[in-house]
C-alpha positions in Angstrom: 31.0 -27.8 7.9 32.2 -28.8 4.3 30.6 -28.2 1.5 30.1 -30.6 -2.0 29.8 -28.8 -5.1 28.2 -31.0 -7.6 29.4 -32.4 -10.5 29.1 -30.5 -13.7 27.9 -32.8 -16.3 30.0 -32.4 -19.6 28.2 -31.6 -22.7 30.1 -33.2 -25.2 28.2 -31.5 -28.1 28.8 -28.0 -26.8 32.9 -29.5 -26.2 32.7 -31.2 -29.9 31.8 -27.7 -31.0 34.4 -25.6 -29.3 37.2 -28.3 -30.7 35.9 -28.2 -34.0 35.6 -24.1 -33.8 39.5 -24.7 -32.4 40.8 -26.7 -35.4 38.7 -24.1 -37.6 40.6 -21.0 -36.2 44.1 -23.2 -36.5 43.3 -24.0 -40.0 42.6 -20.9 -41.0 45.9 -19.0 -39.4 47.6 -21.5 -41.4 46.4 -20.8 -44.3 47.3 -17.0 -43.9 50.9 -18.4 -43.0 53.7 -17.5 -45.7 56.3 -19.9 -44.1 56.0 -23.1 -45.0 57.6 -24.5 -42.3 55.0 -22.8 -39.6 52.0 -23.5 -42.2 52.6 -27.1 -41.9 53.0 -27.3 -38.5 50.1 -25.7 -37.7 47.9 -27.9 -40.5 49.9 -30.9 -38.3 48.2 -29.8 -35.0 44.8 -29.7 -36.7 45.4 -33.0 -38.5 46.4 -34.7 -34.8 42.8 -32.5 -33.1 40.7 -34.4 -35.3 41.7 -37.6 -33.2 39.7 -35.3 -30.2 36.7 -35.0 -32.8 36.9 -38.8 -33.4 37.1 -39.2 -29.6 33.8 -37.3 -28.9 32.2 -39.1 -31.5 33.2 -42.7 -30.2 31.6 -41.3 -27.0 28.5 -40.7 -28.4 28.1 -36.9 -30.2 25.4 -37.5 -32.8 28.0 -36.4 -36.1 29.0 -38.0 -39.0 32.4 -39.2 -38.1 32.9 -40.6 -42.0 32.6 -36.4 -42.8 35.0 -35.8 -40.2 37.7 -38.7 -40.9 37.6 -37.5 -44.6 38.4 -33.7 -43.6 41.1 -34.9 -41.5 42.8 -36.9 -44.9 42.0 -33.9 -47.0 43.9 -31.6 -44.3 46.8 -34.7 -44.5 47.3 -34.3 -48.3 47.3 -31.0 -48.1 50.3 -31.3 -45.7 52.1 -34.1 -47.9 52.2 -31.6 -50.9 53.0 -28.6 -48.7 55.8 -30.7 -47.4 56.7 -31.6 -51.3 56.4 -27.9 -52.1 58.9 -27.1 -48.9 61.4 -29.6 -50.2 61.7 -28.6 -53.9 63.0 -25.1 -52.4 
């Protein structure tokens, strides 16, 4: 006898909300980073989540995805002048 397990339907609102919690927690470790080299590596891998974010919202997660592309550029300049900071050393 074999047995079908049914398919799990995804909620993408509760997945929006664990990637967005994700690039939260990344952020933030960042931020208590003192190397520059690791801080902008880790603000790198949250700018490149975002693109999951804009994913979910494509698919259909009822968010503002202007609010979310504009936190992504924000994150990006901050990288650009951490990057500018790194290189004057």
């Amino acid at each position: 006898m074999v047995f079908f397990r049914k398919k799990k339907q995804v909620d993408l609102d509760e997945l929006f909300k664990a990637k967005y919690k994700e690039i939260n927690e990344i952020v933030a470790s960042g931020q208590r980073e003192m190397d520059f080299e690791i801080q902008i590596s880790q603000f790198e891998l949250a700018y490149h989540k975002y693109d999951e974010l804009l994913e979910l919202i494509d698919q259909g997660v009822d968010y503002d995805r202007q609010h979310f592309e504009m936190l992504k550029q924000d994150l990006k300049k901050q990288i650009d002048l951490l990057k500018g900071l790194n290189y004057e050393d």
